[in-house]
DRENLUM-467717 format. One record per residue (C-alpha): x, y, z. Coordinates in steps of 0.2 Angstrom, whole numbers, plus 5000, padded with zeros to 4 digits. Each point is the difference from the previous one (the first is absolute). Example, Ala and Ser with C-alpha at 12.3 -4.5 7.8 and 13.67 -1.06 7.14 Angstrom:
+------+------+------+
:    u :    v :    w :
+------+------+------+
: 5062 : 4978 : 5039 :
: 5006 : 5017 : 4997 :
+------+------+------+
This chain:
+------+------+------+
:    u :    v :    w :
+------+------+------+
: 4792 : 5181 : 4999 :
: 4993 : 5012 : 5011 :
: 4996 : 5004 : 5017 :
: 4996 : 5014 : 5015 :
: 5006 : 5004 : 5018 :
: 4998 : 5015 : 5010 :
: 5013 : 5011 : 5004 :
: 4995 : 4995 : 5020 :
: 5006 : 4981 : 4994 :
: 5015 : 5004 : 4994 :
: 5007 : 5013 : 5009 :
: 5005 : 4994 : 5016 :
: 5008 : 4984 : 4993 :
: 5010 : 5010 : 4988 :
: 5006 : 5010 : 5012 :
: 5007 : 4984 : 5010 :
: 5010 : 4993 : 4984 :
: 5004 : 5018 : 4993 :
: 5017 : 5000 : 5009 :
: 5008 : 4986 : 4994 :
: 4998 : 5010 : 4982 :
: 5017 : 5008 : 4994 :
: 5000 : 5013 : 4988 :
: 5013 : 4993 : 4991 :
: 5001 : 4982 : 4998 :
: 5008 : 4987 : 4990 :
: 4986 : 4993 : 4992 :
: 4985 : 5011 : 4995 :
: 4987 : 4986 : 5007 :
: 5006 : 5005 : 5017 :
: 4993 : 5016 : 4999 :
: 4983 : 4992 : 4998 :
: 4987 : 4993 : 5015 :
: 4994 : 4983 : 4995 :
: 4980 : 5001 : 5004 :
: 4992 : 4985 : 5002 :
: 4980 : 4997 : 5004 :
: 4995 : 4982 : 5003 :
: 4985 : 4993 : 5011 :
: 4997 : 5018 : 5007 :
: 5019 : 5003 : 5005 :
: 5007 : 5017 : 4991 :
: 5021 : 4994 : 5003 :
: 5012 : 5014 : 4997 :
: 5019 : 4995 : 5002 :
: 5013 : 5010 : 4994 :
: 5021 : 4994 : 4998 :
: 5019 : 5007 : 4997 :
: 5004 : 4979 : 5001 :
: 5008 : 5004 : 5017 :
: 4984 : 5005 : 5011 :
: 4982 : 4993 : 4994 :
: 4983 : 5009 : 5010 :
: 4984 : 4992 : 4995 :
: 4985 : 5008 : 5010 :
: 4981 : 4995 : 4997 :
: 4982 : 5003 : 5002 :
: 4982 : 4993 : 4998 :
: 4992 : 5008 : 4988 :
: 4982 : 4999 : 4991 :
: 5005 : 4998 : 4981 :
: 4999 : 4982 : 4995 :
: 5011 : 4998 : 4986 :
: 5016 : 4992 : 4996 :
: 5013 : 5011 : 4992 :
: 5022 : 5004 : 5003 :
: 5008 : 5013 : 4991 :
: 5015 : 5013 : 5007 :
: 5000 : 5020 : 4995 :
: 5012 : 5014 : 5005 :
: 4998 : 5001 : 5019 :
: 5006 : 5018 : 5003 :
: 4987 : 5006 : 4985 :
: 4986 : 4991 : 5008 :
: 5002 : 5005 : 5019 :
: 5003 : 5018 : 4993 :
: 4983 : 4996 : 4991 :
: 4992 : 4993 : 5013 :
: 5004 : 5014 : 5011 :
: 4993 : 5012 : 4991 :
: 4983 : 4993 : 5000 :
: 4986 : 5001 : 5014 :
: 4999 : 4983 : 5011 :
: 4985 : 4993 : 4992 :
: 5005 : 5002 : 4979 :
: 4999 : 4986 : 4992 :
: 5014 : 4997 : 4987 :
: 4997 : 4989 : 4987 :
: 5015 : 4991 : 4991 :
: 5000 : 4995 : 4982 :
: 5016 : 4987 : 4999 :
: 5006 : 4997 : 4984 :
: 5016 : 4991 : 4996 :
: 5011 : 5015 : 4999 :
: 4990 : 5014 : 5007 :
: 4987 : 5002 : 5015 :
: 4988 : 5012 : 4999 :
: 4992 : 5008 : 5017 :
: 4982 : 5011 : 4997 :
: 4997 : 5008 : 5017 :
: 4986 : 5017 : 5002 :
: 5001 : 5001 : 4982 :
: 5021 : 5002 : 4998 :
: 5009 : 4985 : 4992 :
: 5018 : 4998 : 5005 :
: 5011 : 4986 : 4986 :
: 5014 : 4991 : 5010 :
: 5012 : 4986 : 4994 :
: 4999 : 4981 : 5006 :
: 5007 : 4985 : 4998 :
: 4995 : 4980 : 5001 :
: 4996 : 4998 : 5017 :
: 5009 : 4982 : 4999 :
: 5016 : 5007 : 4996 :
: 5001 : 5011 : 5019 :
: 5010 : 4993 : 5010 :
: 4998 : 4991 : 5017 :
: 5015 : 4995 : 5014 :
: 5001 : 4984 : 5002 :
: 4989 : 4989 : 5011 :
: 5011 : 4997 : 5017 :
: 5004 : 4983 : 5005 :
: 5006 : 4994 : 5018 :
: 4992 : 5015 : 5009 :
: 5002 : 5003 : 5019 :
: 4983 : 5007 : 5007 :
: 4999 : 5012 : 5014 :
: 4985 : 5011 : 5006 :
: 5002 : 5014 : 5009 :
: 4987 : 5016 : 5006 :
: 5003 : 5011 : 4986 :
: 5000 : 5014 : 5012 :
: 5016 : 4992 : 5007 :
: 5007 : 4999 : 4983 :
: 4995 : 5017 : 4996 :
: 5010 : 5007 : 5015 :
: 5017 : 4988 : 5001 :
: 5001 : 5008 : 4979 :
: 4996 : 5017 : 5004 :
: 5011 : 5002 : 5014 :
: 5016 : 4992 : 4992 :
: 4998 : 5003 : 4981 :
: 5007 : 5019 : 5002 :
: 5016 : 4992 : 5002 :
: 5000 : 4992 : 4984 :
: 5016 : 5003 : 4988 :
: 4994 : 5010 : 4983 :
: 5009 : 4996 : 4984 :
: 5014 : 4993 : 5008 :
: 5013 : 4990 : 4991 :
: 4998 : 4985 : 5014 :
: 4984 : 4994 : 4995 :
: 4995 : 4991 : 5016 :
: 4999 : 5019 : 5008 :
: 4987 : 5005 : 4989 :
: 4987 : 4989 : 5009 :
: 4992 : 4995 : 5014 :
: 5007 : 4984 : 5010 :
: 4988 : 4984 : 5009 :
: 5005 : 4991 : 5009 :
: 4986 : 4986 : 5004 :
: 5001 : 4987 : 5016 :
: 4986 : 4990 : 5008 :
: 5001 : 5013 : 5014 :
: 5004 : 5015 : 4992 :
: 4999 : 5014 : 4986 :
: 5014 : 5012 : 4999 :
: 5002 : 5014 : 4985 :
: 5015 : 5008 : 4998 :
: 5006 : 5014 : 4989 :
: 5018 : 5007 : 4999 :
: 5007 : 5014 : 4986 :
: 5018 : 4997 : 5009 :
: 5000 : 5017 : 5011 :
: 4985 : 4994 : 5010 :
: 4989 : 4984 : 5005 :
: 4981 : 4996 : 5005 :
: 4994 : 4985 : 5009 :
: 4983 : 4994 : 5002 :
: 4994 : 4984 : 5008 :
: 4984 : 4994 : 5005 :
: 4997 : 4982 : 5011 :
: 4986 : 4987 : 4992 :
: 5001 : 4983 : 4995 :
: 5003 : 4999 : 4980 :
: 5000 : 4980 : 4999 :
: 5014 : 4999 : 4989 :
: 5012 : 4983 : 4996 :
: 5016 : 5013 : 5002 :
: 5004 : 5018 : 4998 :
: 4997 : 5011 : 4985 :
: 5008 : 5012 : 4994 :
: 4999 : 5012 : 4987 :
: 5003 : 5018 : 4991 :
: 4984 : 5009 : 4996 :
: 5006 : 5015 : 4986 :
: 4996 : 5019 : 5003 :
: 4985 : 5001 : 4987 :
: 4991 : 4985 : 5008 :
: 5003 : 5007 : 5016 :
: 4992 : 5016 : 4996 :
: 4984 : 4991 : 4992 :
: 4997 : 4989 : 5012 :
: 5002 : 5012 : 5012 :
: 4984 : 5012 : 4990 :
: 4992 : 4981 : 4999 :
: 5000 : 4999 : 5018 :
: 4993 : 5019 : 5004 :
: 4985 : 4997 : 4989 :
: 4996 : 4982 : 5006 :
: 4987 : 4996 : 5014 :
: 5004 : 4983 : 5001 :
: 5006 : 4995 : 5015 :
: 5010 : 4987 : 4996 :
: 5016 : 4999 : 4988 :
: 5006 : 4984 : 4993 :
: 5019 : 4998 : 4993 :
: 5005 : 4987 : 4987 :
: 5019 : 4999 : 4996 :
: 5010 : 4990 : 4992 :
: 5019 : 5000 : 4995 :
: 4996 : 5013 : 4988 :
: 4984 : 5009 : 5003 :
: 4989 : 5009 : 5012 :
: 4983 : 5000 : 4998 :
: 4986 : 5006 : 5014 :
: 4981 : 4998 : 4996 :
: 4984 : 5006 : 5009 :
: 4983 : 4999 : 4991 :
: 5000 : 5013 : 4989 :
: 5018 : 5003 : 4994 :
: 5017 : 4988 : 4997 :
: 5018 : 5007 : 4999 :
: 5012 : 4992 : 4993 :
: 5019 : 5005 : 4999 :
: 5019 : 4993 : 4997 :
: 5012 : 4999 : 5013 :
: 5015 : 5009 : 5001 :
: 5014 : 4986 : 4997 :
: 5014 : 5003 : 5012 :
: 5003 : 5000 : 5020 :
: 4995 : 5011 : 5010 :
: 5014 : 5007 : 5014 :
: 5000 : 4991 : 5018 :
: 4991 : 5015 : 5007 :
: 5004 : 4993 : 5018 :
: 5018 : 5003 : 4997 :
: 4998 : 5019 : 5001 :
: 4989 : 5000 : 5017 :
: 5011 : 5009 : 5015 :
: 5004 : 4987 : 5011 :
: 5005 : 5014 : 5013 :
: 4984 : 5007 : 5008 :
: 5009 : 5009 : 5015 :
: 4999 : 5018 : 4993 :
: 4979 : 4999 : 4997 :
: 4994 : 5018 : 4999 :
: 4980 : 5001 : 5004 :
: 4994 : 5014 : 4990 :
: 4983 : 5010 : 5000 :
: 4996 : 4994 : 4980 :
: 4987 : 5015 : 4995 :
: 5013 : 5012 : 5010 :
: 5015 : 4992 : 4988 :
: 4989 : 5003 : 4985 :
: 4995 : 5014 : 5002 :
: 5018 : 5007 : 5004 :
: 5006 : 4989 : 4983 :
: 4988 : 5009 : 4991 :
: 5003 : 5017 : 5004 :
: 5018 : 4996 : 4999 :
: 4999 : 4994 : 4985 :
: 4995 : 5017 : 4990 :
: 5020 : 5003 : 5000 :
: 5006 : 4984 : 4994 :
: 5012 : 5001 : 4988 :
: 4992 : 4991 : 4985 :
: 5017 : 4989 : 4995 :
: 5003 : 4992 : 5014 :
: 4981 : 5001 : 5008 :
: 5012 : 4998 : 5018 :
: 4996 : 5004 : 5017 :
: 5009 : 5001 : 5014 :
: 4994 : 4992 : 5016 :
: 5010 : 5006 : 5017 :
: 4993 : 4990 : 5018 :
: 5006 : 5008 : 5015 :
: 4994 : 5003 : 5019 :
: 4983 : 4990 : 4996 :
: 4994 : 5010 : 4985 :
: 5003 : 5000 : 4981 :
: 5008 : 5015 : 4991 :
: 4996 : 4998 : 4978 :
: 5011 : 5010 : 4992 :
: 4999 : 5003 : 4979 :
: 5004 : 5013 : 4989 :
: 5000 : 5004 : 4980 :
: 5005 : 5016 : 4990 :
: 4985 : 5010 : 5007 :
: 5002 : 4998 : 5017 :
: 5000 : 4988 : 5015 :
: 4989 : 4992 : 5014 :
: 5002 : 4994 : 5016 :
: 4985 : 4990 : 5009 :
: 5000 : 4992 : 5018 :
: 4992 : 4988 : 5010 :
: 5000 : 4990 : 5014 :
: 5006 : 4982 : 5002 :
: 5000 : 4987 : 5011 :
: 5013 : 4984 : 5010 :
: 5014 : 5009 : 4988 :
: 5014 : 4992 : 5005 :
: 5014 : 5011 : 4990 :
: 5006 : 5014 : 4992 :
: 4997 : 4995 : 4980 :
: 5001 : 5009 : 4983 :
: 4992 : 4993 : 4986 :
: 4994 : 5004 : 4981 :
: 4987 : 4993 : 4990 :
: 4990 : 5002 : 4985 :
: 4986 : 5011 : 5006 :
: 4986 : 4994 : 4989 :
: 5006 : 4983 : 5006 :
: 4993 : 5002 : 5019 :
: 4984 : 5010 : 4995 :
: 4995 : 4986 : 4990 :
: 5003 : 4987 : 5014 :
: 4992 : 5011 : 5012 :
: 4986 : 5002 : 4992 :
: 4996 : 4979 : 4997 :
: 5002 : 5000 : 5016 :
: 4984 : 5005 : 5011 :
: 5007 : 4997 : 5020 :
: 4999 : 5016 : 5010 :
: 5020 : 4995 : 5006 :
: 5012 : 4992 : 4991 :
: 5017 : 4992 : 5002 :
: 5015 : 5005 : 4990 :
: 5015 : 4987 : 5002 :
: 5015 : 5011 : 4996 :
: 5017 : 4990 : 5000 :
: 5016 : 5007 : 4999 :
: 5012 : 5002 : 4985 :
: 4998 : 5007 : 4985 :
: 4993 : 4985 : 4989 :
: 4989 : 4991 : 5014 :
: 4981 : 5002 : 4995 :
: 4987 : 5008 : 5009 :
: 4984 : 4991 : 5006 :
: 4982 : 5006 : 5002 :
: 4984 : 4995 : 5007 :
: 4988 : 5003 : 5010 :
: 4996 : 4998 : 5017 :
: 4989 : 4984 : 5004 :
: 4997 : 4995 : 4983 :
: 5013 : 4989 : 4994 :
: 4992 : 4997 : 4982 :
: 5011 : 5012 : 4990 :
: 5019 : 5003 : 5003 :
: 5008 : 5016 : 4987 :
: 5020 : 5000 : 4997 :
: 5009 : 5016 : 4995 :
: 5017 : 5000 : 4995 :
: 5009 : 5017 : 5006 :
: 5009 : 5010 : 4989 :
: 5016 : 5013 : 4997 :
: 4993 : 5019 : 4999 :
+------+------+------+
């Protein structure tokens, strides 16, 4: 059986599914991309059996072939070639052989029968949402996420789905983003559901490349799966329940600092040369309207200043440095407003100044 496809056919469609490819993997057939021509459609979809990405494209060759190969050898391959190449592929049953410019490369397959697919979902709520909106609520919140942690529900990304509302939260335990957008999602009751890290992140690459406008949502009890017209992720959800992230939201706004955010930032940053690397701590002093940032390692010490405003009280309090800059730079308002309740375990609240779509949480600490 043979064919040929260009190297400007295959290359952007590889590069969508390439990163659900592990390098070590259970079985060897998920190492390979399952390539499939049929009534002018060149399908590419990739799976570790937790997260599926299928992405498509119209395409002049008429023929009707499926057949997987290594996908790291053939995007190496395919990279390395000039745009317009054509490759041609000679697939036997145990060997496919690609001639391109004269250089024939031998690579292993498999029957294209035996890759496998997730299974179809069944009972799937349906939302749609701009997939600029989408692309914001993850990329705002996702930095949060837990990495490896032994509490699995950490290591994703939380929606919560109701007819008026989309809200995405992320917690690693020490800190907490919320995201929430207003439309109407027509649903019969909400939904909710653990997307896992590794989806997360490809979706997230999905949604940079995409000029769709649009974004539709399938999920079901145990899948989430989104579909514009060229592309279709699908990926298992995380089994467990999530924390009740409105438990930990201050309750006592009556010490509200409003800060300057580039002026925070920017004294974070420079404070954050002598950081001591172990405990990554910073320690925050508010007195007579302004902010003094204290931190110190081994090789020295900084100590930055700015002015606040409506201080209320004398207050010293340490945090995670990396844990603020992040925050401060989601957030995009020239002012922002830090809620900083009293005692040693209260949480401390961030957001910004007439936008009320994002609220960060970041517990102090002992330094």
């Amino acid at each position: 059986m043979n064919t040929e496809l260009s190297v400007e056919e295959l290359i952007d469609p590889l590069q969508t599914v390439i990163g659900v490819v592990e390098k070590k993997q259970s079985l060897p057939i998920l190492s390979h991309v399952l390539i499939q021509l049929k009534d002018q459609t060149l399908t590419l979809t990739t799976t570790d059996m937790e997260l599926e990405i299928s992405a498509s494209s119209k395409i002049k060759n008429t023929e009707e072939v499926s057949f997987t190969i290594y996908a790291k050898d053939l995007i190496d391959i395919a990279r390395k070639l000039p745009e317009k190449t054509q490759i041609k592929f000679k697939i036997e049953e145990k060997k496919i052989y690609l001639n391109a410019n004269n250089n024939t490369f031998e690579l292993n397959t498999f029957n294209h029968l035996d890759f496998p697919a997730l299974p179809k979902t069944q009972d799937t709520s349906v939302i749609k949402i701009k997939q600029d909106d989408l692309k914001n609520l993850i990329e705002n919140t996702s930095f949060s996420m837990g990495n490896q942690d032994i509490r699995a529900y950490l290591n994703g990304l939380f929606f919560e789905l109701t007819n008026d509302t989309v809200t995405v939260v992320a917690t690693d335990g020490h800190r907490l983003s919320i995201g929430e957008i207003k439309q109407n999602n027509k649903l019969d009751e909400k939904k909710t559901v653990i997307l896992p890290r590794k989806a997360v992140i490809e979706l997230t690459k999905l949604l940079n490349k995409s000029s769709q406008k649009m974004a539709e949502i399938h999920l079901s009890d145990n899948y989430f799966s989104l579909v514009d017209s060229n592309t279709k992720i699908i990926s298992r959800l995380i089994d467990g329940s999530f924390p009740n992230y409105k438990q930990v939201m201050p309750t006592d706004f009556t010490n509200t600092v409003v800060i300057n955010r580039m002026d925070f930032l920017s004294s974070l940053q420079q404070a954050s040369i002598f950081v001591e690397e172990r405990t990554k701590g910073v320690k925050l002093v508010f007195r007579d309207d302004k902010l003094s940032i204290f931190s110190h390692s081994e090789r020295g010490r900084a100590e930055t200043q700015i002015a606040v405003k409506d201080q209320e009280k004398e207050l010293e309090i340490a945090f995670n440095i990396h844990y603020l800059i992040s925050v401060l730079e989601k957030l995009t308002a020239d002012e922002i407003n830090m809620v900083i309740p009293g005692g040693e375990n209260k949480s401390c609240l961030l957001s910004a100044i007439g936008d009320e779509s994002y609220h960060y949480i970041v517990m102090p600490m002992r330094i």
